[in-house]
N, C-alpha and C positions, 0 to 999 in steps of 0.2 A: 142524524144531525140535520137540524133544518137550514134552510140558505137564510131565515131571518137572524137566527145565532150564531151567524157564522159561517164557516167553508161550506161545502160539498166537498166530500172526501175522495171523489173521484177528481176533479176541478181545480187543477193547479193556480192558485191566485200570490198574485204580483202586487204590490199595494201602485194604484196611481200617484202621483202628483198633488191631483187637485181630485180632494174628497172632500165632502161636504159635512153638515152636522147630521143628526137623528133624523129619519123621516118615517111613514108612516107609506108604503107600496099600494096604490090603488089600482094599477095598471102596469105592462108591459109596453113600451113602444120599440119595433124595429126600423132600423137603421141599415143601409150601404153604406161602407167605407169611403167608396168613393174615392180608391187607390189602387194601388201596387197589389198586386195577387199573388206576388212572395211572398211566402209563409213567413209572419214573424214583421212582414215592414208596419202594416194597419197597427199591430200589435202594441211593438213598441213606440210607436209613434203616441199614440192615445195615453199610455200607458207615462208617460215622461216628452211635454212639449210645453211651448212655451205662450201657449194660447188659451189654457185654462180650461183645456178640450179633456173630458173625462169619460167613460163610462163604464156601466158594473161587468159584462160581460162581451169578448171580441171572439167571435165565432168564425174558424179557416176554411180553408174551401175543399180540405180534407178532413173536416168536422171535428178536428180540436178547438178545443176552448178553454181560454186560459178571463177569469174572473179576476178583475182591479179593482171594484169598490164591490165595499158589503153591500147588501142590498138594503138593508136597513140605515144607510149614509145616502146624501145625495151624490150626485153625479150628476157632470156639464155636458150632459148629452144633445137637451132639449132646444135649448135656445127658443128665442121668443116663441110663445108657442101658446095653444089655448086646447082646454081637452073639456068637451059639454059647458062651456062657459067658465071653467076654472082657468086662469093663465096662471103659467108659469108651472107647465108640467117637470119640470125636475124634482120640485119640492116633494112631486107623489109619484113619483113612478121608477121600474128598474128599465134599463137602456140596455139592448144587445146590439151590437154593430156586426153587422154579416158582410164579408170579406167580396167586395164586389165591385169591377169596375163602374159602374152608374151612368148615365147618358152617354151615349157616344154618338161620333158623328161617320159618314161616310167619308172614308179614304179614296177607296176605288171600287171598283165593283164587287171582287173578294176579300176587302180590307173595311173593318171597324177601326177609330183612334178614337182613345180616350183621352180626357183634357188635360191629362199630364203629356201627350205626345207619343205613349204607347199603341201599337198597332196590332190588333189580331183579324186570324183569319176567321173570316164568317161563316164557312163551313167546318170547319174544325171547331168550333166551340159553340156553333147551335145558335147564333147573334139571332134576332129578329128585330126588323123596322115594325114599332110598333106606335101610335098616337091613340094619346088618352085625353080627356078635357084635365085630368088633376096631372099628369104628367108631361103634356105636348108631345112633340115627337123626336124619336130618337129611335138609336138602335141599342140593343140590350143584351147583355149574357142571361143568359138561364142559371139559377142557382145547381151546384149539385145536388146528387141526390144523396151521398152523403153530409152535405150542410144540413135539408131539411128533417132526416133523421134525425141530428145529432141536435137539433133546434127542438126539434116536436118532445126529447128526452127534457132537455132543460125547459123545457115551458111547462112541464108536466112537472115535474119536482117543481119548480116555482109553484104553481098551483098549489101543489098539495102541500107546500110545505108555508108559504104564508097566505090565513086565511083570509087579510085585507083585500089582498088580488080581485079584480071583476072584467078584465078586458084586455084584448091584445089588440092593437092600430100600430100607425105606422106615422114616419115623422112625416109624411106628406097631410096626412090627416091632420095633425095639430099643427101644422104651420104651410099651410093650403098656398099655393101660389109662391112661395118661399124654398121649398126643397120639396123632390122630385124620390125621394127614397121613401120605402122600397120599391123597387119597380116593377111595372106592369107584368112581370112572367111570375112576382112571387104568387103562390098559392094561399093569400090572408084568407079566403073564408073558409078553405078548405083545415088550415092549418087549426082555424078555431073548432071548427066542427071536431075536429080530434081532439081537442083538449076540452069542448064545452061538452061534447056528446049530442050535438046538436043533428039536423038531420044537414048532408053533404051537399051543396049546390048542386056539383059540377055531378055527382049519382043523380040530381033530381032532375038535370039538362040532359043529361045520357037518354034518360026514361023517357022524356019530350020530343025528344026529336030522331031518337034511333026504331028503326022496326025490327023485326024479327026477320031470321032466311030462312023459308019456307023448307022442310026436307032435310037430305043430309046435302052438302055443296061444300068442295074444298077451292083453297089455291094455293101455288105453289107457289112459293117468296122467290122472288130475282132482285135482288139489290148488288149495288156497286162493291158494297162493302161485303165482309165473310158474313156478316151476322142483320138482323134490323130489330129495332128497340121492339119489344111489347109493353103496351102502356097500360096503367091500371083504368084511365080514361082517355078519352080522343082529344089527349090537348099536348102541346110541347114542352107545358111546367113537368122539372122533374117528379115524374112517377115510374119509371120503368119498373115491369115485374119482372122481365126476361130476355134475352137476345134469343132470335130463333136464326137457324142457320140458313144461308143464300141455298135456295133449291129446298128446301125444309117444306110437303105438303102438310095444310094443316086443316080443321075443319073450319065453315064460317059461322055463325050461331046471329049475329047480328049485322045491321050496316046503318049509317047516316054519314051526312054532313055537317061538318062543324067547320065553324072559321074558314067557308069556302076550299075546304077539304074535303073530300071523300075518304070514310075511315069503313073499315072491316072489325066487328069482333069476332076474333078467333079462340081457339083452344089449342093450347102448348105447353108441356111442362106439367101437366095438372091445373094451369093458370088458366081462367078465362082473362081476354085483353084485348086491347084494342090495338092494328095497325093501317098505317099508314095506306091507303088503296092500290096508289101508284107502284106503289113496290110488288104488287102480288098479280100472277098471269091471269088471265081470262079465269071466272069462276066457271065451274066442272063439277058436274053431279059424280057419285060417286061411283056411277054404271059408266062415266067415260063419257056420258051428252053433255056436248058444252051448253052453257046455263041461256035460257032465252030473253 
């Protein structure tokens, strides 16, 4: 069953409110909610309100997704907006809203508030102060890594299933200076390179700027925590491949700097990845000479 004709039989859908007439899919735009992180508030909110606020799909931060408008109907996602010189991207495009609080400001030094008044903790959910010229500055969640799974699912069925589709942007793109979604930690080129088959940025940045470790050279993980992220690249957008355990020796195979970080690729799991530098003791050749 295609999403042109209809459901997706995995994809519980709700009908919205405000749906529009026939259209004709040229594009994907994503979207933050730019709300409540309760399962179900974005949801029903979009789904039934009194602002004319629609869109086809609302994507949770546990990676359900529940679809309100067909994708061949319009949906009031876009708002003024201009996409290559066409305005008025609603009339050609399907809308996902991803479940995310959106700019935040500094509370206090361990505290993010988002502009409904809500407070989280900026070590507990990974916040970063980040300034872009298309977003300003602010502080951000990181999407999960099962949102982007469950995203990279549905954009791929989209794709395959209508052939109109040519592109995935963001509402910051079509209405520049106006809204700030999605935000600076989503992974758009990365996300596209997976559905276009394109070559990876962020693999082509690894290659640029990382060297090889010369021999065999291990370290041993010492973190706060039981376990530390292994990343499929040296960035904070979710990619984890694996937790390796505090005290866990592992070997090193690469190293650079990214984002005035110092990052290690290692091998754990059968995963080659990347972590974090700080976390891992002096590097050690594997005779027991520390590394010079």
């Amino acid at each position: 069953m295609s999403f042109i004709d209809g459901l997706h039989p995995r994809i519980p859908f709700n009908q919205a409110k405000w749906s529009g007439g026939a259209i004709t899919p040229r594009i994907v735009v994503l979207h933050d909610t730019a709300g409540p992180l309760d399962a179900g508030s974005s949801r029903d909110y979009l789904r039934d309100n009194d602002q004319k606020v629609s869109v086809h799909f609302v994507l949770e931060r546990d990676g359900g997704i529940e679809q309100q408008v067909r994708v061949g109907h319009r949906a009031n996602h876009a708002g003024r907006s201009n996409y290559h010189g066409r305005s008025g991207v609603n009339d050609f495009s399907v809308g996902i809203e991803i479940v995310n609080p959106g700019r935040m400001t500094r509370f206090s030094a361990t505290e993010a508030q988002a502009w409904y008044g809500r407070r989280f903790d900026i070590g507990e959910h990974g916040i970063q102060e980040i300034e872009t010229p298309q977003h300003g500055r602010g502080l951000w969640m990181p999407y999960t890594e099962v949102q982007l799974t469950s995203l990279r699912h549905l954009l791929r069925n989209l794709f395959e299933g209508i052939p109109t589709l040519t592109d995935i942007t963001t509402h910051w793109y079509i209405s520049p200076g106006r809204k700030v979604d999605t935000n600076p930690l989503f992974p758009l080129e990365h996300m596209r390179s997976l559905i276009f088959g394109r070559e990876d940025p962020l693999d082509a940045a690894e290659d640029e700027v990382a060297v090889d470790v010369p021999g065999e050279e291990f370290v041993q993980i010492e973190v706060p925590d039981d376990a530390l992220n292994m990343r499929r690249w040296p960035s904070f957008n979710p990619n984890v491949l694996a937790r390796i355990p505090d005290g866990a020796v592992v070997p090193v195979i690469r190293c650079g700097e990214f984002g005035g970080r110092a990052w290690l690729k290692v091998i754990y799991g059968g995963h080659e990845g990347w972590i974090v530098g700080r976390y891992a003791a002096p590097i050690v050749h594997s005779k027991g000479r520390a590394a010079s």
